[in-house]
mmCIF file of the C-alpha atoms, coordinates in Angstrom:
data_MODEL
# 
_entry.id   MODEL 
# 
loop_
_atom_site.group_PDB 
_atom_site.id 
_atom_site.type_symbol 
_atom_site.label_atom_id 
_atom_site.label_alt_id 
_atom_site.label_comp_id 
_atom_site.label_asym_id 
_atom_site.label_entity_id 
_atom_site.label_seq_id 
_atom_site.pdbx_PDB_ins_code 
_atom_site.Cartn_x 
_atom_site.Cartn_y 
_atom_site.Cartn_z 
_atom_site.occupancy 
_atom_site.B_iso_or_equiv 
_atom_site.pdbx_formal_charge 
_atom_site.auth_seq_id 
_atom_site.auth_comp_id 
_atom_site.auth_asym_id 
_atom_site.auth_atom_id 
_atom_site.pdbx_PDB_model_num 
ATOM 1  C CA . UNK A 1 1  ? 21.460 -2.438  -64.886 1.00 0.00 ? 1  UNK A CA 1 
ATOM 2  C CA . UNK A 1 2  ? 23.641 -0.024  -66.262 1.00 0.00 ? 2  UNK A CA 1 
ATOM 3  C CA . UNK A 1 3  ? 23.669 1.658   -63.497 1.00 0.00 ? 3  UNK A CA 1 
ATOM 4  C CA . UNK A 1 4  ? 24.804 -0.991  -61.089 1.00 0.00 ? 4  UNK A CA 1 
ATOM 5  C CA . UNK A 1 5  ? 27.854 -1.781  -63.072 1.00 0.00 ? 5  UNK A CA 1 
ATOM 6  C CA . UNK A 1 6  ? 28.725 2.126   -62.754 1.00 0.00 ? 6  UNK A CA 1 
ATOM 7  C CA . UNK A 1 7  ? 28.034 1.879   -59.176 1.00 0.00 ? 7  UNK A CA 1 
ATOM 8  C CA . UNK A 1 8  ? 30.431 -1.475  -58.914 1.00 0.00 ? 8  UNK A CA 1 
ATOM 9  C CA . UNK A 1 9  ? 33.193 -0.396  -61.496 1.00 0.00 ? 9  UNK A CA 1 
ATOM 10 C CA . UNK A 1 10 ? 33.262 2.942   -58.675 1.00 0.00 ? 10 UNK A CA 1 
ATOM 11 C CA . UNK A 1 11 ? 33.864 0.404   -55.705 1.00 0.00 ? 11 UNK A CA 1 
ATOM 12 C CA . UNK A 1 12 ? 35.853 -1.601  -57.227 1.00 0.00 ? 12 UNK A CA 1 
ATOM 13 C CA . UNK A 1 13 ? 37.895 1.519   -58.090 1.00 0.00 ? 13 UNK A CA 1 
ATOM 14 C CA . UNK A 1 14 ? 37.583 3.086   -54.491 1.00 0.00 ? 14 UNK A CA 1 
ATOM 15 C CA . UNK A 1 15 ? 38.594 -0.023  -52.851 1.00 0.00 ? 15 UNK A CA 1 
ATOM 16 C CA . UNK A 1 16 ? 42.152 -0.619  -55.114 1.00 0.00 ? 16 UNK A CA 1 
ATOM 17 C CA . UNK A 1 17 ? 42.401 3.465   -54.444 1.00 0.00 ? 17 UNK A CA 1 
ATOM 18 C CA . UNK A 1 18 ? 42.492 2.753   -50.387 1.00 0.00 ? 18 UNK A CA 1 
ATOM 19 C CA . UNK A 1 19 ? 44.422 -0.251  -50.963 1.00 0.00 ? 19 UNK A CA 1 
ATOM 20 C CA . UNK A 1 20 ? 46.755 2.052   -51.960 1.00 0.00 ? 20 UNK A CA 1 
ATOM 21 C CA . UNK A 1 21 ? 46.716 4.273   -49.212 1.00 0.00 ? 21 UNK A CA 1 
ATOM 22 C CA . UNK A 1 22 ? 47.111 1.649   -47.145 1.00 0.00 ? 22 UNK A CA 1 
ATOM 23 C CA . UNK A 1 23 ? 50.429 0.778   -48.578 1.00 0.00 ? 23 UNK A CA 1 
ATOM 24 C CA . UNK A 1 24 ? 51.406 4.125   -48.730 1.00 0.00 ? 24 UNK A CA 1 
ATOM 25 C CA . UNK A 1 25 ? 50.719 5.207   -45.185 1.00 0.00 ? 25 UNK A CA 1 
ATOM 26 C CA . UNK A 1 26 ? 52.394 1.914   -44.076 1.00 0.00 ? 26 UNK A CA 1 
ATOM 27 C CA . UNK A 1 27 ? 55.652 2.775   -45.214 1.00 0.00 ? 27 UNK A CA 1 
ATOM 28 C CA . UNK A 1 28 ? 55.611 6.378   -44.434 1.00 0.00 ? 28 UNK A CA 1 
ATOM 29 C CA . UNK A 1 29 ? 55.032 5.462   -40.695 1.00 0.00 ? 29 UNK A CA 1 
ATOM 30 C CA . UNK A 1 30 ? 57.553 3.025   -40.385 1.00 0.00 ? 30 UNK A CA 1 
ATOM 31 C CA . UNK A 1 31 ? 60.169 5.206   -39.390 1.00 0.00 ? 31 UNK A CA 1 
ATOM 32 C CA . UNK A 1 32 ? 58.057 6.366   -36.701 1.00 0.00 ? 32 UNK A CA 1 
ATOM 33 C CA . UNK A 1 33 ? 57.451 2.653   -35.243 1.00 0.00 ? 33 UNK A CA 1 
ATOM 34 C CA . UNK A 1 34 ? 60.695 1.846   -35.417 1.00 0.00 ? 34 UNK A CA 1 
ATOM 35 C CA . UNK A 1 35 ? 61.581 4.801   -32.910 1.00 0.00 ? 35 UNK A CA 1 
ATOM 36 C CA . UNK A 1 36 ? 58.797 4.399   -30.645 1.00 0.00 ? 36 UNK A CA 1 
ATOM 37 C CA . UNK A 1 37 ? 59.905 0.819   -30.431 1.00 0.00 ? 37 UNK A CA 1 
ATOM 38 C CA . UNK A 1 38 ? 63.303 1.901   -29.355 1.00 0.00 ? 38 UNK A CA 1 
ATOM 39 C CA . UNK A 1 39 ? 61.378 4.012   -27.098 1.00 0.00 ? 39 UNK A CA 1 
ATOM 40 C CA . UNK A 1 40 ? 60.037 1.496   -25.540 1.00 0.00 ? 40 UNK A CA 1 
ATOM 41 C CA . UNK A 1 41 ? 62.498 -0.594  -24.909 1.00 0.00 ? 41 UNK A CA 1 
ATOM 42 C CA . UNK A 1 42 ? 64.613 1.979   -23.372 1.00 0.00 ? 42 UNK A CA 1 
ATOM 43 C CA . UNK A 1 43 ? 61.183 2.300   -21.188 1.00 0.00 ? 43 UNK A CA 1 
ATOM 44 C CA . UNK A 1 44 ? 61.420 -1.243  -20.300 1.00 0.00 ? 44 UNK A CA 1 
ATOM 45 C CA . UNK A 1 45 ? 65.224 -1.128  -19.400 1.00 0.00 ? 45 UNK A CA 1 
ATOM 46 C CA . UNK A 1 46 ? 64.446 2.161   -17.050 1.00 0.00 ? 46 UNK A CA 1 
ATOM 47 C CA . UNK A 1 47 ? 61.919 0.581   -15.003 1.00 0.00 ? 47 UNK A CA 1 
ATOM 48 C CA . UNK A 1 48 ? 63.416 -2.324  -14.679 1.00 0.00 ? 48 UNK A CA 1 
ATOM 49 C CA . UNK A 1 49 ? 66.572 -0.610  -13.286 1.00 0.00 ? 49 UNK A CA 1 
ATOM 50 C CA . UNK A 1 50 ? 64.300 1.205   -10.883 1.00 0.00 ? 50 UNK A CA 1 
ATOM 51 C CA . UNK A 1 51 ? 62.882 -2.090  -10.123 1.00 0.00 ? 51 UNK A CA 1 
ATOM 52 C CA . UNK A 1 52 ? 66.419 -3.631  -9.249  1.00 0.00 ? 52 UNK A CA 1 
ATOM 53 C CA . UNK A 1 53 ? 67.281 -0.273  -7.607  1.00 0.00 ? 53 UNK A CA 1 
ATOM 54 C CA . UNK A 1 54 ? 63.966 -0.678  -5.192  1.00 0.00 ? 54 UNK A CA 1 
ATOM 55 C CA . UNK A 1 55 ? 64.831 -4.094  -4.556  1.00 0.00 ? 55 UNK A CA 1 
ATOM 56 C CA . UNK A 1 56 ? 68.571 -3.337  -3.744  1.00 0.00 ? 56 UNK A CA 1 
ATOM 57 C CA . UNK A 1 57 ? 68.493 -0.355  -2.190  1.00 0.00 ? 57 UNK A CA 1 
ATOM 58 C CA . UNK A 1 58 ? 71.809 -0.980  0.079   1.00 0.00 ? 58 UNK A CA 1 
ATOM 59 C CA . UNK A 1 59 ? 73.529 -1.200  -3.410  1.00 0.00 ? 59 UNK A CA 1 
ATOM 60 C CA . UNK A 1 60 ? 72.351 1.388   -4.741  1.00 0.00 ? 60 UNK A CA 1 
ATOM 61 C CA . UNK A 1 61 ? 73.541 3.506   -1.591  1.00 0.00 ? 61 UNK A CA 1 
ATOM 62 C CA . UNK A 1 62 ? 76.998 1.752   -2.147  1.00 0.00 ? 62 UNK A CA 1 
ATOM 63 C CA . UNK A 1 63 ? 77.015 2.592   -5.378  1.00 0.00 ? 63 UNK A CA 1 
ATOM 64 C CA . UNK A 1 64 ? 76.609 6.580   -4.799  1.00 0.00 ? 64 UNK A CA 1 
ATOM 65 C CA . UNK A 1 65 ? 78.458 6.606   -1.733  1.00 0.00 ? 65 UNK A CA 1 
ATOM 66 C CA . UNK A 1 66 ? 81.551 4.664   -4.072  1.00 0.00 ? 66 UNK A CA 1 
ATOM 67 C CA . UNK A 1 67 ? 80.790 7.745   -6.573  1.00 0.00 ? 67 UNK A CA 1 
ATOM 68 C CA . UNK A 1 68 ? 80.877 10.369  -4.446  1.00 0.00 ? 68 UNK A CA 1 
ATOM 69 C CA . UNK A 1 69 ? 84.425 9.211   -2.328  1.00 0.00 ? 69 UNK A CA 1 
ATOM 70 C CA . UNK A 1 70 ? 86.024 8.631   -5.468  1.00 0.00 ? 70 UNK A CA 1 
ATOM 71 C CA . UNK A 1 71 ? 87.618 11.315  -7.705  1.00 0.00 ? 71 UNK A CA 1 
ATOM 72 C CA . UNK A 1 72 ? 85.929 11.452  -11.191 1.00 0.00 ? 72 UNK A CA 1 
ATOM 73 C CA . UNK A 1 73 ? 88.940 10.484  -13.177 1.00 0.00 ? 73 UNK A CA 1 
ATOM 74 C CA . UNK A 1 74 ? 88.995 6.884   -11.316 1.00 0.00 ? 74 UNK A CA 1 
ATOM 75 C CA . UNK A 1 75 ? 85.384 6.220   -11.474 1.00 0.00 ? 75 UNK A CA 1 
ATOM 76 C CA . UNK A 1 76 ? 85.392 6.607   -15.409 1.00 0.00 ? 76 UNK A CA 1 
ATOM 77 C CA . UNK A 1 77 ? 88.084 4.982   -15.173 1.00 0.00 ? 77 UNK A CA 1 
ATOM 78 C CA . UNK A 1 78 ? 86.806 1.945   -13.396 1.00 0.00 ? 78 UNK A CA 1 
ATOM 79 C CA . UNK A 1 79 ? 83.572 2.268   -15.071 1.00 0.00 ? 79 UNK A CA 1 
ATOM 80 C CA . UNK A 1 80 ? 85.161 1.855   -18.934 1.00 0.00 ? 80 UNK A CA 1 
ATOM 81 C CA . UNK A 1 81 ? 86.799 -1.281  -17.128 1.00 0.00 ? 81 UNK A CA 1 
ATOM 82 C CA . UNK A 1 82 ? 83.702 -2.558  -15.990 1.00 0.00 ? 82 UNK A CA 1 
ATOM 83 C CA . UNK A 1 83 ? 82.018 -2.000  -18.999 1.00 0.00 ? 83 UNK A CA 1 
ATOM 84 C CA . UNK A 1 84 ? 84.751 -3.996  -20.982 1.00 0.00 ? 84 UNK A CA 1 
ATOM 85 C CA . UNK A 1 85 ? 84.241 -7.011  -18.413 1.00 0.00 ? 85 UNK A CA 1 
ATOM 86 C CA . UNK A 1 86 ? 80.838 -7.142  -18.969 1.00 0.00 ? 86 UNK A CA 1 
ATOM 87 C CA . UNK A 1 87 ? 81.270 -7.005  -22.507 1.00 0.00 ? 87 UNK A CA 1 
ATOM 88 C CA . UNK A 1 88 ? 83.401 -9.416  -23.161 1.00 0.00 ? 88 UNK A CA 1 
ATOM 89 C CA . UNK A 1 89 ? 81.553 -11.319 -20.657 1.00 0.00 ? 89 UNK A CA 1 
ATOM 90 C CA . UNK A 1 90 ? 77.908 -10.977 -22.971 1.00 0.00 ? 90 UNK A CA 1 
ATOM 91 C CA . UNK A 1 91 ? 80.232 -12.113 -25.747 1.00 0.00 ? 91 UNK A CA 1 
ATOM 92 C CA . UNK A 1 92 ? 81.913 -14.609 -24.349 1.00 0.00 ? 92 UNK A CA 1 
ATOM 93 C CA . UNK A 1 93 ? 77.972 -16.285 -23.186 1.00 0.00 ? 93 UNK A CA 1 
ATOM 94 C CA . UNK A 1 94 ? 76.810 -15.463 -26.735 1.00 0.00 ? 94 UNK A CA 1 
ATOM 95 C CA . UNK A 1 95 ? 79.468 -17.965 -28.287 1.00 0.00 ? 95 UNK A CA 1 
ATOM 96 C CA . UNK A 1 96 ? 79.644 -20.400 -25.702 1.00 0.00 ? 96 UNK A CA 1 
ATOM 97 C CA . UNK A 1 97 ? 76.204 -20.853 -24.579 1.00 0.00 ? 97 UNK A CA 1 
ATOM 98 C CA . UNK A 1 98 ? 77.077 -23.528 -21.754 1.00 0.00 ? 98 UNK A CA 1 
ATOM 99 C CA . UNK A 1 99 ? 79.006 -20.928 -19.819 1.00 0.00 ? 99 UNK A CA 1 
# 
């Protein structure tokens, strides 16, 4: 009888011991989910731009062919204007969600 308590008190013990471990390894790998998360994401927003870009492919040829006539210092240029447009234009659908 003796025995079996020894044998139980030990299991008991080994189970709160991988408990734990458990806890332990949780949190050290949480850094490492969060940036395979982002990983993924940016995964998701790559093929579906390839996506769009199979789909489109006349605007996608536009869109090089604009890049190439143009001198470098107008396409960033234009681009940091576009990308203020279409920010203000995320924000703008954020607050007003009836736009």
């Amino acid at each position: 009888m003796r025995r079996l308590n020894d044998i139980q008190l030990q299991r008991g013990m080994l189970l709160e011991r991988i408990t734990t471990q458990r806890y332990f390894l949780s949190a050290e790998t949480q850094p490492v989910q969060v940036a395979l998360n982002r990983i993924d994401v940016a995964r998701m927003y790559i093929n579906t731009g390839i996506s769009y870009v199979k789909r489109h492919p006349l605007l996608a040829g536009l869109a090089v062919t604009t890049l190439t006539i143009l001198n470098g210092r107008r396409v960033f240029r234009l681009a940091r204007r576009s990308f203020f447009i279409w920010e203000t234009w995320q924000t703008l659908r954020q607050r007003f969600p009836y736009l």
